[in-house]
C-alpha positions as CSV (number, residue, x, y, z in Angstrom):
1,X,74.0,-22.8,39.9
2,X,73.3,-21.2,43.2
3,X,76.0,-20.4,46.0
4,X,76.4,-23.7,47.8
5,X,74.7,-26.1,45.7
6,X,76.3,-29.5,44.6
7,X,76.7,-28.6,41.4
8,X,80.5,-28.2,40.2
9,X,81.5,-24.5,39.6
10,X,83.3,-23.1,36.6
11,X,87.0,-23.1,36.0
12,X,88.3,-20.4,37.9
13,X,90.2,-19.2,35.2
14,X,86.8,-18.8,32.8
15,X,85.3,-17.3,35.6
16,X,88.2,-14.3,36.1
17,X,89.0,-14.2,32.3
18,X,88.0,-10.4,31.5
19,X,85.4,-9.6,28.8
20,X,87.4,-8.4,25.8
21,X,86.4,-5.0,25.2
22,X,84.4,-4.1,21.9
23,X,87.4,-1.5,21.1
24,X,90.9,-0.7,21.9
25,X,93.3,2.3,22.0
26,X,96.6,2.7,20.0
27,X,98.6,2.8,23.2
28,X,97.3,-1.0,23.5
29,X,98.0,-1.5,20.2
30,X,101.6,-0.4,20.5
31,X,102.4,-2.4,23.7
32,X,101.1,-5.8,22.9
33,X,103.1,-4.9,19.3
34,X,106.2,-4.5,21.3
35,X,105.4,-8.0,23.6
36,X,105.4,-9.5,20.1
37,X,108.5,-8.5,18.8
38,X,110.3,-9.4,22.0
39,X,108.9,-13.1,21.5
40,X,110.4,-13.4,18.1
41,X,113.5,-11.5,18.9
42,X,113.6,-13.7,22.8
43,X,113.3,-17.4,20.4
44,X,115.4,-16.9,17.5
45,X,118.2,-19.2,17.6
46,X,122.1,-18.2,17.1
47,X,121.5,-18.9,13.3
48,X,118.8,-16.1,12.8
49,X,116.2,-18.5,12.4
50,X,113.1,-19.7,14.6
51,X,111.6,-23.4,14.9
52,X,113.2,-26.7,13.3
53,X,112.4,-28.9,10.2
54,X,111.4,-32.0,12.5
55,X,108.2,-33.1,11.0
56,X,104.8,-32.6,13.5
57,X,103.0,-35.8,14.6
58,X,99.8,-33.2,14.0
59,X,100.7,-33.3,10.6
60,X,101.1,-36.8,9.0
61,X,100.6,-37.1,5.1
62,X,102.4,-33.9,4.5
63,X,106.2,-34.3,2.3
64,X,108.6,-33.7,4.4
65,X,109.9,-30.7,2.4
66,X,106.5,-29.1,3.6
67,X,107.8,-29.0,7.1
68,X,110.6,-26.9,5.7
69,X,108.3,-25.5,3.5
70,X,106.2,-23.5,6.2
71,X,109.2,-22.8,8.4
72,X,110.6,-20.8,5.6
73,X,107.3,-18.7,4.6
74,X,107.1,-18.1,9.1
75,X,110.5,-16.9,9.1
76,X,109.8,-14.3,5.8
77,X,107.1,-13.3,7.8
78,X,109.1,-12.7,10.3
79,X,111.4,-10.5,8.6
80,X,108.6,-8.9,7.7
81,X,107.6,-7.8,11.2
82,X,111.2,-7.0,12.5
83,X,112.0,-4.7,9.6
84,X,108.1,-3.0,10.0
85,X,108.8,-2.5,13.7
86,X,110.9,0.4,15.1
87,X,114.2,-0.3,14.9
88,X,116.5,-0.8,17.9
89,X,120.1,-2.2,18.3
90,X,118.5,-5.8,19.7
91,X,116.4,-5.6,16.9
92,X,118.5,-4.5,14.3
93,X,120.9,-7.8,15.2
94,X,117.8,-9.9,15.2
95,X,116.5,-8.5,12.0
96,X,120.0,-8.9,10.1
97,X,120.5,-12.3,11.3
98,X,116.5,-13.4,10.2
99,X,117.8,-12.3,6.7
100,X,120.8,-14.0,6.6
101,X,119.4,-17.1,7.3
102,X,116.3,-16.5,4.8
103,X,118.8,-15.9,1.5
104,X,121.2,-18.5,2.3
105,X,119.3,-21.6,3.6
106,X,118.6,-23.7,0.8
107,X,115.0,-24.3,-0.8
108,X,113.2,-26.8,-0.1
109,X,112.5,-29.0,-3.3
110,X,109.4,-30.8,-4.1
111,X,109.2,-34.0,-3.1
112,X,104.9,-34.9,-3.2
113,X,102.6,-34.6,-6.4
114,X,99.7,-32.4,-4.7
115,X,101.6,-31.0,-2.1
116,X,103.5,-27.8,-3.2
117,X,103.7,-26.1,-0.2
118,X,107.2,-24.2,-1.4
119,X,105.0,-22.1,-3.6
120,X,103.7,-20.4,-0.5
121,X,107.4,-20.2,0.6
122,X,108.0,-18.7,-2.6
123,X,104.8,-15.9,-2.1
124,X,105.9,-14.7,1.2
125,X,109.5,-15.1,0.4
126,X,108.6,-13.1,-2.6
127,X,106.7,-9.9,-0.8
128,X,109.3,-9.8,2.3
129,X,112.0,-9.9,0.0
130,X,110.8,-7.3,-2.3
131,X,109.7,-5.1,1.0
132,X,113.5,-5.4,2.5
133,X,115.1,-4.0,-1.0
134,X,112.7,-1.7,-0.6
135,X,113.9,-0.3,2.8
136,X,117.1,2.1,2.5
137,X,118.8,-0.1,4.8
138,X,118.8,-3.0,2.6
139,X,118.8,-1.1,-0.8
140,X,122.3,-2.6,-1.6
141,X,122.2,-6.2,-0.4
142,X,123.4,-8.6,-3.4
143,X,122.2,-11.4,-1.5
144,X,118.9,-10.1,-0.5
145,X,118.3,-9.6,-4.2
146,X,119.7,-12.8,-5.4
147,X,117.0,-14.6,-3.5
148,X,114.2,-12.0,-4.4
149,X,114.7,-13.0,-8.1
150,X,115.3,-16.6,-7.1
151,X,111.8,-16.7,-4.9
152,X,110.4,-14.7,-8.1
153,X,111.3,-17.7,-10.6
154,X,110.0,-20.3,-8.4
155,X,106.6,-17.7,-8.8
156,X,107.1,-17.6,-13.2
157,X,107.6,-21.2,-13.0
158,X,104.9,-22.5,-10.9
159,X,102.2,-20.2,-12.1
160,X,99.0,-22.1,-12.9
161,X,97.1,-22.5,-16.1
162,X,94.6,-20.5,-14.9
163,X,97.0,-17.3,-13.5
164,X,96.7,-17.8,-10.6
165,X,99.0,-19.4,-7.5
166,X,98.2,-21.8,-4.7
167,X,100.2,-24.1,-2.3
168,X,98.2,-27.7,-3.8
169,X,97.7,-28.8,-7.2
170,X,95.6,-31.1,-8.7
171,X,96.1,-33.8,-11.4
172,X,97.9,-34.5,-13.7
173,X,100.2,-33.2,-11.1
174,X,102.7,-31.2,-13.9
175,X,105.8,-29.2,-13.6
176,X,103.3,-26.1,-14.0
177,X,100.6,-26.5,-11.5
178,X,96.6,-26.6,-12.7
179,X,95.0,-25.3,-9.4
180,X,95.6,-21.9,-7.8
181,X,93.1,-19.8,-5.2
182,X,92.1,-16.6,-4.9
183,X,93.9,-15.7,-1.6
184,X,97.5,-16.8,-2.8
185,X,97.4,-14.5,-5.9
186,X,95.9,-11.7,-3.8
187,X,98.5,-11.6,-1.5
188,X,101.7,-11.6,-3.9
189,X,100.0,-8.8,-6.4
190,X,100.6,-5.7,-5.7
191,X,104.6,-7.2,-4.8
192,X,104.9,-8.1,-8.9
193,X,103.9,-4.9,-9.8
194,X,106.6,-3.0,-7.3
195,X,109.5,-5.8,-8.4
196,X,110.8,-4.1,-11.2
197,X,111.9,-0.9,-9.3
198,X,114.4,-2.6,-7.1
199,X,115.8,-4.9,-9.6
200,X,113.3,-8.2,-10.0
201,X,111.7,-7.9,-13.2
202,X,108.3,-9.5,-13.9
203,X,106.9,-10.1,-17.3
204,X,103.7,-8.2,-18.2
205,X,102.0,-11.2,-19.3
206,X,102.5,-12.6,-16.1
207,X,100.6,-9.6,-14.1
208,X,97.6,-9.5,-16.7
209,X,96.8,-13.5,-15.8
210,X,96.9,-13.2,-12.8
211,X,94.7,-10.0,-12.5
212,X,92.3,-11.7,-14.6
213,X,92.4,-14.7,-12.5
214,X,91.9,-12.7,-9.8
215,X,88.8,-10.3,-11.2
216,X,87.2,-13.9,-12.5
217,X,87.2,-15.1,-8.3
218,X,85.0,-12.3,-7.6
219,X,81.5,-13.1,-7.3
220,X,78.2,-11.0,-5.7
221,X,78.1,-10.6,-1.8
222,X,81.2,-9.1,-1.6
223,X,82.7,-12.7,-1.7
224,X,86.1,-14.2,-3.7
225,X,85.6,-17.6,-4.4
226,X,88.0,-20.0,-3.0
227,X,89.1,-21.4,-6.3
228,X,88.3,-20.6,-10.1
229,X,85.7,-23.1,-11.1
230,X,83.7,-22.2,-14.8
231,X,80.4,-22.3,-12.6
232,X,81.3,-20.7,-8.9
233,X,80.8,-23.7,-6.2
234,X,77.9,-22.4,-3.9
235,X,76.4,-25.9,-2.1
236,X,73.9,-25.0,0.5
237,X,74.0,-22.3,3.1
238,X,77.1,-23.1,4.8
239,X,79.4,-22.9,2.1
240,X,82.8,-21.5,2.0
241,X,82.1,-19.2,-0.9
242,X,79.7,-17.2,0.9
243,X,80.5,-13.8,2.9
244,X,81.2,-15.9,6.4
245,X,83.5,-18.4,4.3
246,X,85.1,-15.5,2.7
247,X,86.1,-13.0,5.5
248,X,90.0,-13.1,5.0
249,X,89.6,-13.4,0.9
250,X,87.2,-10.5,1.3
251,X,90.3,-8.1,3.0
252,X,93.3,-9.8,1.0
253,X,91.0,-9.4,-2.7
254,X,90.0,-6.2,-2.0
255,X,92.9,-4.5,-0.7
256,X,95.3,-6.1,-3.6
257,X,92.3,-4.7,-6.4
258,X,92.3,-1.1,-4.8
259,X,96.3,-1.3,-5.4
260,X,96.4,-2.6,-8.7
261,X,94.0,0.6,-9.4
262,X,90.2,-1.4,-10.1
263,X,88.1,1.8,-10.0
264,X,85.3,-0.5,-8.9
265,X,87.0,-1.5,-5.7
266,X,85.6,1.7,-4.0
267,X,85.9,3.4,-0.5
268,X,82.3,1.9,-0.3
269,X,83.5,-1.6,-1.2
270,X,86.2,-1.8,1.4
271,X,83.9,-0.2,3.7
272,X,81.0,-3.3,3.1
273,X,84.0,-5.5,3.6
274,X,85.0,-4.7,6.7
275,X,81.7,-4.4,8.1
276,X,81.1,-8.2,6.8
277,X,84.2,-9.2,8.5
278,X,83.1,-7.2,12.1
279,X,79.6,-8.7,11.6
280,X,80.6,-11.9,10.9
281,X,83.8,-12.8,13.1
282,X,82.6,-15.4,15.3
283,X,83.1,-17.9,12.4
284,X,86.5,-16.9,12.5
285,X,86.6,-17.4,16.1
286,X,85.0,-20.9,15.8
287,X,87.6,-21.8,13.5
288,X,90.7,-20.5,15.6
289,X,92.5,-23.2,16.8
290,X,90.4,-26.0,15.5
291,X,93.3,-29.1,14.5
292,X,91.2,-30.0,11.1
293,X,91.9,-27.8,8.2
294,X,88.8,-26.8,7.4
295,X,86.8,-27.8,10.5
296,X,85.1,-24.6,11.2
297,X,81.5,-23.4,9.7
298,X,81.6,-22.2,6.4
299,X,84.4,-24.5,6.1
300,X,86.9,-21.2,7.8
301,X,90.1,-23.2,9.3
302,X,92.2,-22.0,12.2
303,X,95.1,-20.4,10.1
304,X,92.6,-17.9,8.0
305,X,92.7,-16.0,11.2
306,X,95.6,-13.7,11.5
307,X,95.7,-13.9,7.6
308,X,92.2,-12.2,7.6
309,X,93.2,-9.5,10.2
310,X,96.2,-9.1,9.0
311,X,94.7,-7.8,5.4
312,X,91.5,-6.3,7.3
313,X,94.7,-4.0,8.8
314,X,95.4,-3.0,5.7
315,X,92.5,-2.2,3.8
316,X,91.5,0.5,6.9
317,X,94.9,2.4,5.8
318,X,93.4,2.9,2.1
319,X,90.2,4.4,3.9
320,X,90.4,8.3,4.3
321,X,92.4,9.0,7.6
322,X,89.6,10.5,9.4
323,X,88.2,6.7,9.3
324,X,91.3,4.6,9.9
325,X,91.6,4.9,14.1
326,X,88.3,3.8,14.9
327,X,88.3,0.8,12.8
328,X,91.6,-0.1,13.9
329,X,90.3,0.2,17.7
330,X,87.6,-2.4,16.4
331,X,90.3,-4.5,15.1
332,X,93.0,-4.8,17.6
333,X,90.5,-6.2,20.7
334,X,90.2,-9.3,18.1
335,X,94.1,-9.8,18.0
336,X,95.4,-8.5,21.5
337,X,92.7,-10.9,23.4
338,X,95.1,-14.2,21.6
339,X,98.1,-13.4,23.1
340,X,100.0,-15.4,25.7
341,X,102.0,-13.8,28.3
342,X,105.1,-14.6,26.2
343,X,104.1,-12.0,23.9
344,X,103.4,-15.1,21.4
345,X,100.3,-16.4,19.4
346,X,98.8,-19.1,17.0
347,X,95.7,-20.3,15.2
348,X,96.1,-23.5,14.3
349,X,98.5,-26.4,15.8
350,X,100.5,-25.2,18.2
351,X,103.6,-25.9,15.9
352,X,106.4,-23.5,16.2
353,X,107.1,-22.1,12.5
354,X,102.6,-21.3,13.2
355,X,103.2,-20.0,16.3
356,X,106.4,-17.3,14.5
357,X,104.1,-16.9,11.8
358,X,101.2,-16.1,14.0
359,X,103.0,-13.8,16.2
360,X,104.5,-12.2,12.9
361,X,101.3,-11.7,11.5
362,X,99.5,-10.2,14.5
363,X,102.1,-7.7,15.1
364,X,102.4,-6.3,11.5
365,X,98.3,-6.2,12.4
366,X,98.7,-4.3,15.7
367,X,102.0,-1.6,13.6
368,X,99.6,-0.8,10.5
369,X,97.6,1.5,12.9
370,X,100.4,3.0,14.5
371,X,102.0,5.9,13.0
372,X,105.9,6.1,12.8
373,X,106.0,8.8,15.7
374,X,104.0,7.1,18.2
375,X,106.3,3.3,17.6
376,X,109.3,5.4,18.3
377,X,108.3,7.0,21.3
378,X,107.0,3.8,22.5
379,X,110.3,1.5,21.4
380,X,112.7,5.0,23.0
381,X,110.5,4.4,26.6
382,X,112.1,1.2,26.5
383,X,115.5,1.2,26.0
């Protein structure tokens, strides 16, 4: 309204909130990485861990396991992000004490019919796990590999029918779960082929189903269906298996294909992928946040967010290297303009093993565009 009319102005803050920029540079990158780290390292508690059990009013209907559930995955994810970023003798501590408390806290055990969440413990448990015996300085951790092939079982054991994994099932609610999603088996893949080298063996059989699983999710449009149905659900033109319901399946599908070595997950593929996901992102920015699972258009919810990004990060490093930076500088405006001054993040309830798991995710984001060189002259400025 004009200058001096009646009319009530807008929020001060909306009206001094910057434009986010349509790219941004690695030294960005690198410094918001660091404000990230220095949250998680800044909350964890004297046990190494982040976050309670205490069950979330935002969250009724849930078991009560699942609260301890999803503060297990945050804090693998965690570990995933300290061990990923440069190491320093803060860090180090923090890092050591986050995997103490992830191979020694006990499991949480099922106590709900549909609501499995543990299996989604048991994925990311799985890939930071693997990733840490991986590292030199874990290469000799009993422990660590103890709960590797423990995480690993829970996987043998609670693969579905169909292959594939998911964090629900559906009746007649079995030992052996019926339902599984693309995204889950995506996202644990390329870990079960690696296992074997550091000590966690996998059975063949168990690869193959799940690969097949995953090849039958793929349908045209560039789009992985949510679920395995015999005929691919598809009702109307807001549906989450099409390309704006399928942005973070998209990365995670692709980028696990291209690993497992599908010749027909090309350059080109990953390339049309990413421009879906650029093209298409303010469905992902509807959903951010929203308090409904699902709520968004295309049926996107709030915590496909910094999954999405975190696998669009990804797929850009299997892209030649003359292509990566400038798709990364497309990527990083997308996760730098969500962080609070703390250095923290979320997409979804502002629950704290979300918020770890948020932050987690956007700073292994923000790293897998920054070469080794460039962290450590950026983590040596600040000591």
């Amino acid at each position: 309204p004009p200058q001096g009319s009646g009319d009530a102005a807008e929020p001060v803050a909306a009206q001094e909130r910057p434009p986010v920029p349509r790219t941004m540079s690695r030294e960005l990158a690198i410094a918001s990485a660091e404000r990230a780290i220095g949250y998680l390292v800044a909350e964890q508690h004297p046990d190494g861990s982040w976050g309670d059990n205490a069950p979330q009013l935002f969250e009724e209907g849930y078991a009560l396991n699942s609260f301890k559930s999803w503060r297990m995955a945050s804090q693998a994810l965690a570990c995933m992000a300290l061990r990923t970023a440069e190491e320093t003798p803060e860090r180090r501590a923090a890092l050591d004490a986050a995997v103490g408390w992830l191979v020694t806290t006990p499991f949480p055990a099922r106590d709900s019919d549909w609501d499995i969440d543990y299996v989604w413990t048991a994925l990311y448990g799985t890939v930071a796990t693997i990733e840490l015996l991986e590292d030199p300085r874990f290469a000799e951790n009993v422990a660590l590999l103890e709960r590797a092939r423990f995480f690993m079982g829970v996987l043998l054991s609670h693969q579905a029918t169909s292959g594939g994994w998911a964090y629900y099932d559906d009746p007649p609610f079995t030992k052996q779960p019926t339902w599984a999603t693309s995204f889950c088996t995506a996202l644990v893949l390329p870990t079960l082929s690696r296992a074997g080298a550091v000590g966690v063996e996998v059975p063949a059989e168990v690869i193959r189903r799940a690969q097949r699983y995953l090849d039958m999710c793929v349908v045209p449009g560039g789009v992985y269906s949510y679920d395995l149905d015999p005929v691919t659900r598809m009702g109307g033109v807001e549906h989450i298996n099409r390309i704006e319901g399928s942005l973070g399946r998209t990365q995670v599908g692709n980028w696990c294909r291209r690993l497992m070595g599908d010749k027909r997950v090309t350059d080109e593929v990953l390339r049309e992928g990413l421009e879906a996901f650029f093209r298409e992102h303010r469905y992902l920015d509807h959903a951010r946040l929203r308090p409904i699972p699902h709520e968004g258009f295309h049926a996107n919810a709030g915590y496909f967010y910094f999954f999405a990004h975190y696998y669009a990060a990804k797929v850009i490093e299997l892209l030649p290297e003359e292509e990566q930076e400038a798709l990364h500088g497309l990527l990083r405006p997308h996760l730098i303009k969500t962080q609070r001054e703390n250095g923290s993040t979320s997409d979804f309830l502002d629950t704290q093993y979300l918020i770890n798991a948020s932050t987690a995710f956007m700073a292994l984001s923000l790293l897998e565009g920054v070469p080794a060189k460039a962290a450590t002259r950026a983590s040596s400025s600040d000591d």
